[in-house]
N, C-alpha and C positions, 0 to 999 in steps of 0.2 A: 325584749321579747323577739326582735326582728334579725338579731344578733345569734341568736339561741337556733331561732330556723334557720338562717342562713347558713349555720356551725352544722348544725344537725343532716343539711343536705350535700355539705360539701363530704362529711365521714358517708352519708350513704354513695357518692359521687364516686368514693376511692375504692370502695368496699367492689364497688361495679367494674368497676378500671382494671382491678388486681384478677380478674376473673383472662381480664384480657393476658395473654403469654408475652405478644409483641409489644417492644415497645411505642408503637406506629400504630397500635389498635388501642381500642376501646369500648367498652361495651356502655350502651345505653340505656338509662329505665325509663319506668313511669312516663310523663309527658314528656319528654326530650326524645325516648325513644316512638313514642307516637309522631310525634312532630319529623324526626327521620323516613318515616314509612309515608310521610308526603310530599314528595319531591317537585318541582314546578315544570323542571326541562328534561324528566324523561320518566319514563312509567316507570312507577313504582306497588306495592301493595298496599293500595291505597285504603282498601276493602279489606284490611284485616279484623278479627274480631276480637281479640285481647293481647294480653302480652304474657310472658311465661320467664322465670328464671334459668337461663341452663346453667350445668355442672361444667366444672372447668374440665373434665375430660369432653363435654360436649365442644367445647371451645378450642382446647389442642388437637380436638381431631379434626375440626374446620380449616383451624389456619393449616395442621398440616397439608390437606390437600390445596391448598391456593395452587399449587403451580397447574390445578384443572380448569382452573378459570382463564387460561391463556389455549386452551383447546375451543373456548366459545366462540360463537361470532353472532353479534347481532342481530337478531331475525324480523327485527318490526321498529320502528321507530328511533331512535332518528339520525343515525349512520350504519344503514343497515350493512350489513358484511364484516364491519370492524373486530379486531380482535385486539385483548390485551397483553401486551406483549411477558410486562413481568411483573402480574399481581403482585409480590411481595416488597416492589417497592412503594409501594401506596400506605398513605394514612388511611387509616380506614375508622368509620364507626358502624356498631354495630345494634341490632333492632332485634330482640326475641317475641317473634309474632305467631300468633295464630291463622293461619290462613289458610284458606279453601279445609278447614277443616284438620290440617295438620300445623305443628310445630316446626317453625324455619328461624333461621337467625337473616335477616337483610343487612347485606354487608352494603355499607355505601365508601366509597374511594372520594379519601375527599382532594387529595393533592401527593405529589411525589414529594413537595416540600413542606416540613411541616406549619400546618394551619396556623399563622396569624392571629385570629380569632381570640379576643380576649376581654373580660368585662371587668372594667376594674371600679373600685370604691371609688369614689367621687373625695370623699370626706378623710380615708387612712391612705388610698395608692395601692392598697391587695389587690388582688387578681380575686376576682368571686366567682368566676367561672371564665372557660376557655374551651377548644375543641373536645376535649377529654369529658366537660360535660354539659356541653348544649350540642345540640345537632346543629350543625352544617348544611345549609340551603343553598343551591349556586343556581340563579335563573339566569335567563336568557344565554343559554351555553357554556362555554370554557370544557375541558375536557374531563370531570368527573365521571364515573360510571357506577354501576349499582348491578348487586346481582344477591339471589334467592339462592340459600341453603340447604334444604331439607334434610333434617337432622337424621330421621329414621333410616332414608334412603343412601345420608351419604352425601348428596351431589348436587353441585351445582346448576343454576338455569336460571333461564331470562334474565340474560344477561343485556343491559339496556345505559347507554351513554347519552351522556347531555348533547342537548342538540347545538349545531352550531348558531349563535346568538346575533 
């Protein structure tokens, strides 16, 4: 039976994955995407109130604008000023939330190199999950950053990096 769930979440796992265009992204559901919207070293949405599917045109219109997110600069916490230099080389995962009452995708940057992160069978040696489908927590620092997409409007904000640790 444990086998069966396991099967059954890695097919919803990929089904979320394929939504993402990059190969450097990923999209998140259910609990893995809640568990992303909680981040430990730098604010996040943490006050969302559900999660929502987008369409993969939702998704290629996002990642098309990344290179807006190198127009940002941090306004509050906790390297204020910073700016990223070239979103597009970042892994990223991604969080379809409801917040403050609108629908936003939270991109979180997890590394320029790809995520290590890996859970493997104890018992066969497979890989049961990796960055593509757990979320990505980095406390006490390291340079991650995190920023809010509001789908309706288009545009990126609160854009917020890991503190140094």
């Amino acid at each position: 039976m444990s086998k069966i769930i396991v099967g059954f979440a890695l097919i919803l796992a990929c089904v979320a994955w394929a939504f993402a265009q990059r190969s450097k992204s990923t999209l998140l559901i259910g609990k893995e995407a809640e568990r992303l919207a909680d981040q430990c070293s730098r604010p996040s949405p943490k006050d969302f109130t559900g999660t929502w599917e987008p369409s993969k045109d939702q998704i290629v219109g996002m990642e098309s604008r990344f290179i807006e997110i190198s127009k940002l600069k941090v306004a509050s916490c906790c390297i204020v000023g910073r700016r990223i230099e070239k979103p597009d080389d970042w892994y990223m995962q991604y969080a379809a939330l409801i917040w403050k009452g609108k629908k936003i995708i939270y991109v979180s940057a997890v590394s320029t190199d790809q995520p290590e992160y890996k859970e493997i069978d104890s018992k066969t040696g497979s890989v049961l999950a990796d960055w593509r489908t757990r979320a990505v927590e980095i406390c006490d620092g390291g340079n991650s950053w995190g920023v809010i997409y509001d789908v309706a409007a288009r545009r990126f904000s609160e854009l917020a990096v890991n503190g140094i640790g």
